[in-house]
C-alpha positions as semicolon CSV with decimal commas, in nm:
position;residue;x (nm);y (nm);z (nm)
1;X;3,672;0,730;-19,735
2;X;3,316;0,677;-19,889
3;X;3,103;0,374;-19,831
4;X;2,762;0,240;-20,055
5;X;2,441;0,254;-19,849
6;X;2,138;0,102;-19,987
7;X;1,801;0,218;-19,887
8;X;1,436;0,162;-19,997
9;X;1,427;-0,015;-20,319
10;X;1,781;-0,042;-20,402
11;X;1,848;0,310;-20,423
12;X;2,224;0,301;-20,363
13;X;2,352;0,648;-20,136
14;X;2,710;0,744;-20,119
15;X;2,822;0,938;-19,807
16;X;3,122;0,908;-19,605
17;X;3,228;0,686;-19,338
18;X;3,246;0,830;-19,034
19;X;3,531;0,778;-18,788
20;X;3,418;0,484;-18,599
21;X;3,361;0,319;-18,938
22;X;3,729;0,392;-19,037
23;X;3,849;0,270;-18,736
24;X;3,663;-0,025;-18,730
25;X;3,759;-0,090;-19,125
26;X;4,145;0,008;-19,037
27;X;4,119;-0,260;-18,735
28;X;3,997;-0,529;-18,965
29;X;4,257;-0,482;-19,258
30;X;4,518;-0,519;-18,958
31;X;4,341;-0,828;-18,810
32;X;4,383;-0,955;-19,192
33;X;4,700;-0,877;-19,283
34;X;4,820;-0,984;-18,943
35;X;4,633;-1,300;-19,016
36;X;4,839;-1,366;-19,349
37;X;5,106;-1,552;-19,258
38;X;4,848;-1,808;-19,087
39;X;4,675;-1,849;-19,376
40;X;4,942;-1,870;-19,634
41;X;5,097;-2,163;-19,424
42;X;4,751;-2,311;-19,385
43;X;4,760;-2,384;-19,721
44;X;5,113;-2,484;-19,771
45;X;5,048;-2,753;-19,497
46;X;4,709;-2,842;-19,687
47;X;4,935;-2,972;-20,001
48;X;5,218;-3,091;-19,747
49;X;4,958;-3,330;-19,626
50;X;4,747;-3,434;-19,945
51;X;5,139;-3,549;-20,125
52;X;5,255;-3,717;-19,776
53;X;4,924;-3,895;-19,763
54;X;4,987;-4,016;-20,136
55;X;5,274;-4,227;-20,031
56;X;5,112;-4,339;-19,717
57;X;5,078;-4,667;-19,891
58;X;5,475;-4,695;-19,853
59;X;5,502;-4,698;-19,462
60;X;5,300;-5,032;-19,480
61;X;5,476;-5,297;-19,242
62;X;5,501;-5,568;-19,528
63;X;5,661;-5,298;-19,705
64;X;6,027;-5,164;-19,757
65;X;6,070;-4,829;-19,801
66;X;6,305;-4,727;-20,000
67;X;6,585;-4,437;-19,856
68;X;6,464;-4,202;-20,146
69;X;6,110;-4,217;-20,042
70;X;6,230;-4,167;-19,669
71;X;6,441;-3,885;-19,763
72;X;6,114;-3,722;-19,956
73;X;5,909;-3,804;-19,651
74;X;6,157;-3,633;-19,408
75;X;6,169;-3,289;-19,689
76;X;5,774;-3,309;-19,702
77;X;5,756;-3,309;-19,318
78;X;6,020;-3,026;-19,266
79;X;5,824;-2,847;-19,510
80;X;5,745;-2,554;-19,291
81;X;6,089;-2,549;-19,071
82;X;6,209;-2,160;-19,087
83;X;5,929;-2,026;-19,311
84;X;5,835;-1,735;-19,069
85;X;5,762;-1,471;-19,339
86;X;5,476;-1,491;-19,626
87;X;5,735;-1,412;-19,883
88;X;5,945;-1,721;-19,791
89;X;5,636;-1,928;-19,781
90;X;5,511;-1,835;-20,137
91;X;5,875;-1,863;-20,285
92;X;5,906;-2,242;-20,144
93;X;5,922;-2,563;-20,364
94;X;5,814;-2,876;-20,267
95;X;6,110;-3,161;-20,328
96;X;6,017;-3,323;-20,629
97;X;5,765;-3,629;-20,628
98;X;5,903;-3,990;-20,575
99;X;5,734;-4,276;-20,715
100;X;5,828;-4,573;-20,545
């Protein structure tokens, strides 16, 4: 594998990396893919939390909420229950948005 070195003024070299460079790239692609699932879920919770704390309002005590609000509450929270893979993370789909 090659890498860019840039010396003096900008002078760009191309050599190859040597093996304690590869081994050091090869452990930080792991450390990043191993990291995906982390992140990918890090997000999902992200707009979990922004659309449960849009209907915040409706928890108020002088409130009733109604069962459908509850019920999208409840599917918002459980949000992340069995998503252990990247794949099943990017293939979920929030319950649809209730108003009142």
């Amino acid at each position: 594998m090659k890498k860019v070195t840039v010396i003096g003024l900008g002078t760009p070299v191309v050599e190859d990396m040597t093996s304690e460079e590869l081994a050091l790239k090869k452990a930080e692609e792991k450390a990043w893919n191993d990291g995906a699932l982390d992140r990918a879920l890090f997000n999902l919770r992200e707009k979990r939390n922004n659309l449960l704390a849009k209907t915040d309002w409706t928890s108020s005590s002088d409130l009733t909420m109604s069962d459908a609000m509850k019920t999208y509450r409840q599917q918002l929270r459980d949000a992340t229950t069995g998503l252990d893979t990247v794949e099943k993370v990017q293939a979920y789909e929030f319950p649809t948005e209730v108003l009142k």
